[in-house]
Structure formats: structure tokens, C-alpha cells
N, C-alpha and C positions, 0 to 999 in steps of 0.2 A: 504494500500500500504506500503510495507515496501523493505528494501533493505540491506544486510550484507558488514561490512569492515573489512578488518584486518589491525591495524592500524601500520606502517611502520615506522615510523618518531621515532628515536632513544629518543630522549624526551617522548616518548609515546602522551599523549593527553592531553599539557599543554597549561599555560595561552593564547598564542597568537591565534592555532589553534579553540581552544574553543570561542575564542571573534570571528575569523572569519565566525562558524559554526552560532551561536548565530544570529549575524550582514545579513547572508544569509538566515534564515529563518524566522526572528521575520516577516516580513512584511506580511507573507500570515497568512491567514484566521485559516488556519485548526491547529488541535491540532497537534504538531511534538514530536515528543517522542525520545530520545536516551536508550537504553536499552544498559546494562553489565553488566556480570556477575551474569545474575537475577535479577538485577535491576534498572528501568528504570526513567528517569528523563526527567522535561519539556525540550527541545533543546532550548527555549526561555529564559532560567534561566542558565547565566553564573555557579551562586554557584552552583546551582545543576551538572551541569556537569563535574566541577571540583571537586566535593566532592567523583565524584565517584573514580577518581585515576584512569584514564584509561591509562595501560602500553602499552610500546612497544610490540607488536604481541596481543595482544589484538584484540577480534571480540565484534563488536559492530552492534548493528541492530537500522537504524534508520526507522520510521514508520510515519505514518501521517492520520490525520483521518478528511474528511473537502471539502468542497468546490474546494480547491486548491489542495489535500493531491500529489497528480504526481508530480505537480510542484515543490511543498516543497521539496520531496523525492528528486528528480532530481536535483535540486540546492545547495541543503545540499552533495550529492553527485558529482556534478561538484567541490565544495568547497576541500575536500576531495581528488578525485585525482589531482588537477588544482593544488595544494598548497604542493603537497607531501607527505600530511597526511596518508593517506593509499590507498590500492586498496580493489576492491570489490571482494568476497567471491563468 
């Protein structure tokens, strides 16, 4: 299951966003993935998703592989437009 943003929020995809995305999905089961750019990181790993530098207009694919993976997807994405961070692709 996966699902695409583009992300909006003039800061692109900094500290506070990324704690929020992090804080939304650690609890479920399934592996969560943020991918950009070709490169894709645990969504569970703050450093990891800040290391990627994700800018403003930037598309990002979040994925989930699990038990839970709709759910994850779906919550990591409520987070995302609920918070401003971007819209889906």
C-alpha cells in the first residue's frame, strides 16, 4: 500500500513535521517507509527522514508493508494534510 504527496509547507519537510509523521506511525505493526528522491527511509527513524532534506514541492511516497500497512498509510497521510504539510498527488 502506498500513497504520493507533494509537500507544500514552505519549510519543506523539517524538524516539527517529521516528529509529527514519526509520533503517527511508530505505533502500528507494519514496516512504513518514506521514499524521495530514490531514496527511501524507515518513517519510524526521525534521522532518517531528516537526513533526506525533503524541500518544499517535493513528492514523496509513503508505503507500508504489515498487518496494519492501510492504516499506517492512512494516518501518516491524515498527518500530512490535517497539519498542512502537503497534499496528495
Amino acid at each position: 500500500m502506498e500513497k504520493q504527496y507533494k509537500i507544500t509547507s514552505s519549510e519543506g519537510l523539517h524538524a516539527r513535521p517529521c516528529t509529527l509523521l514519526v509520533s503517527a506511525v511508530t505505533p502500528f505493526s507494519s514496516d512504513v517507509q518514506l521514499t524521495y528522491d530514490g531514496r527511501s527511509v524507515n518513517l519510524k527513524s526521525i534521522m532518517g527522514v531528516m537526513a533526506l532534506g525533503i524541500p518544499a514541492d517535493g513528492i514523496i511516497t509513503i508505503s507500508a508493508n504489515g498487518s496494519d500497512e492501510e492504516a499506517a498509510v492512512e494516518k501518516a497521510g491524515a498527518v500530512i494534510l490535517e497539519e498542512g504539510i502537503g497534499v496528495e498527488v
